[in-house]
Structures are given as structure tokens and as C-alpha cells.
N, C-alpha and C positions, 0 to 999 in steps of 0.2 A: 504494500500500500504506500509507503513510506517514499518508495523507487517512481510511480506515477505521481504523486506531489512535485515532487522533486522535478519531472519532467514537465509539467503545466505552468511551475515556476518556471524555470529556464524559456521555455517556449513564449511564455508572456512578455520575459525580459525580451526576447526576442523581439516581438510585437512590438513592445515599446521604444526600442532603440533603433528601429525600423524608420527611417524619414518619411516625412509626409508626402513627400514628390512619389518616394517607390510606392510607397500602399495608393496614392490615388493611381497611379502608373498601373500596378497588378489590378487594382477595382474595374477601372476602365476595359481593361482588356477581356474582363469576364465578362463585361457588360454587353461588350461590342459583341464577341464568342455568342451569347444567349441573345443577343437581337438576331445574328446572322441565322443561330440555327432555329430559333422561331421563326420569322421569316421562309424558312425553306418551307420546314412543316408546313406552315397556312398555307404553300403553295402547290405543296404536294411533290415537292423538286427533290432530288438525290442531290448528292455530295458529288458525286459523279456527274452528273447534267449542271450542276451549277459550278464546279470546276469548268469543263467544255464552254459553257458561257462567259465563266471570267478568263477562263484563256490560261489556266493552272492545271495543276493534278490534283487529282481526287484526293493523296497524301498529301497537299497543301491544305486543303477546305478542311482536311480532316484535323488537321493542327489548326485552323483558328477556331473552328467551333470545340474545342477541347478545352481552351481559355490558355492563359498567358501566351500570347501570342504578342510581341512587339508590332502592331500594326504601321505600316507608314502612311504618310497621306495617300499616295500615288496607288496605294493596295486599299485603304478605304474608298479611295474612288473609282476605282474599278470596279469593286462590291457593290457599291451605293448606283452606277450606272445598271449593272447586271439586272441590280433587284429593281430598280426605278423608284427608288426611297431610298435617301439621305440616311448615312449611315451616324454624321455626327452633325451637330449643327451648332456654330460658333453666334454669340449674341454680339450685333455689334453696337458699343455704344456711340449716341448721340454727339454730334461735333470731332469725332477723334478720326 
């Protein structure tokens, strides 16, 4: 019992020493992951026919909807063309 305390601590410290950039970094990624493979589903589309449509392998599509996937803009927009919905969308503010 004593040996998983001990490992929940550590892991926590973990968590906490973790910067803010990396955890919204890894959150985002899971996020984008779970839009793309929701997305598929409601359309009834394979990992496979929607690799063929962005112009990747099936083992690509298969790493981003798995999550932590470093996305770049130029592969969110290919995604976001493929499915015809904006995969991310940037607020811009007024006068800038």
C-alpha cells in the first residue's frame, strides 16, 4: 500500500513541476485527437479513406487520433480542408 502512495506522490510532483505551456501543449493535442476522430465517426469515414483524402497513411491518422500528436498548422489545415470544418479557430482581437 505504502509503494502506490508513494507512486501518486511522485506522479503528482510530477504534474506539478510540469509547465503550463507543456500541459496546455499535451490538453490541446487530445482535444484536436477527439475532434478529428468524432468527426470521422458522424461521418461514417475510416482512418483509411480519410488518410486517402488528406493525402497521408492510415498509420498517420492512426497517431493523431491516439492523442499527443504534435500537430502543425500546415497538418491542421489539411485536416480542417479534408473534413470542411475548422479544426482550430484563433479569436482575433479588436484594433490589433
Amino acid at each position: 500500500m505504502k509503494h502506490t502512495e508513494e507512486t501518486e506522490q511522485l506522479f503528482q510532483k510530477v504534474i506539478d513541476d510540469t509547465p503550463q505551456a507543456i500541459k496546455l501543449q499535451v490538453e490541446w493535442s487530445y482535444d484536436i485527437a477527439d475532434y478529428i476522430d468524432a468527426s470521422l465517426q458522424q461521418r461514417g469515414m475510416s482512418q483509411k479513406e480519410f488518410a486517402k483524402l488528406v493525402g497521408t497513411s492510415e498509420a498517420a491518422v492512426s497517431h493523431w487520433v491516439g492523442g499527443g500528436h504534435n500537430f502543425t498548422l500546415s497538418t491542421l489545415a489539411k485536416i480542417s480542408a479534408a473534413l470542411g470544418i475548422p479544426i482550430i479557430q484563433v479569436t482575433r482581437l479588436k484594433g490589433v
